[in-house]
C-alpha positions as CSV (number, residue, x, y, z in Angstrom):
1,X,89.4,94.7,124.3
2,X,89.8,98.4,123.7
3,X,91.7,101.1,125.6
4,X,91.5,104.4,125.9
5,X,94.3,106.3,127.6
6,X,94.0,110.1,128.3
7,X,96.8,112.1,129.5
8,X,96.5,115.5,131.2
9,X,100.5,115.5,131.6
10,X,103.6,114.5,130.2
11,X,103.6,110.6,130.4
12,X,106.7,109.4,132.2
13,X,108.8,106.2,131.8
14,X,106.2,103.6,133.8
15,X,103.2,105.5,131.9
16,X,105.0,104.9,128.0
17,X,105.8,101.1,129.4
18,X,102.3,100.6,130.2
19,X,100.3,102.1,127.2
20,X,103.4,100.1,125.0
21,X,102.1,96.8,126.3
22,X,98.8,97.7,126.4
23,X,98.6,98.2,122.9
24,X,99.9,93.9,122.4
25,X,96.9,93.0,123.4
26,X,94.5,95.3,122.8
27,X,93.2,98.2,120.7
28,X,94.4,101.3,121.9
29,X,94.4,105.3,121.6
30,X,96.3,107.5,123.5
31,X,94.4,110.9,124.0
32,X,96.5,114.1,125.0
33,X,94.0,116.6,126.7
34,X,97.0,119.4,126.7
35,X,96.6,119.3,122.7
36,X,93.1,120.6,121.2
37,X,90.4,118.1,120.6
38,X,87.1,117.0,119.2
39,X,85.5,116.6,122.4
40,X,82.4,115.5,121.0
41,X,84.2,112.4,120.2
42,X,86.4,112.0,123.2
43,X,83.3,111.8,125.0
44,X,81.7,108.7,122.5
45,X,85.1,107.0,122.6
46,X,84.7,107.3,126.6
47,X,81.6,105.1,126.2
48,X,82.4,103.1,123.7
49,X,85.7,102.0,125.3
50,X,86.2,98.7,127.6
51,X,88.5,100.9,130.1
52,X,89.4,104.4,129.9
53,X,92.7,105.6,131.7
54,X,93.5,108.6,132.4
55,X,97.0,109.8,133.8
């Protein structure tokens, strides 16, 4: 399974826990929309991804 997390904020404790054991058992990237980005790809990984977060 793969995860995509995208974070509009700083992630809190509960939110760093979560993406921590996501990333066991499953491939994951973590996406900070507060840095710049390629959105062009953001927006493949978003349909290539099993489930897309965001926080």
């Amino acid at each position: 399974m793969k995860i995509l997390f995208i974070l509009k904020q700083e992630p809190d404790a509960n939110i760093k826990a979560i993406i921590t054991e996501s990333r066991k058992d499953a491939e994951t990237i973590v996406i900070d929309l507060r840095e710049e980005h390629d959105y062009d790809a953001l927006v493949e990984n978003i349909e290539t991804y099993d489930k897309v977060i965001t926080w």
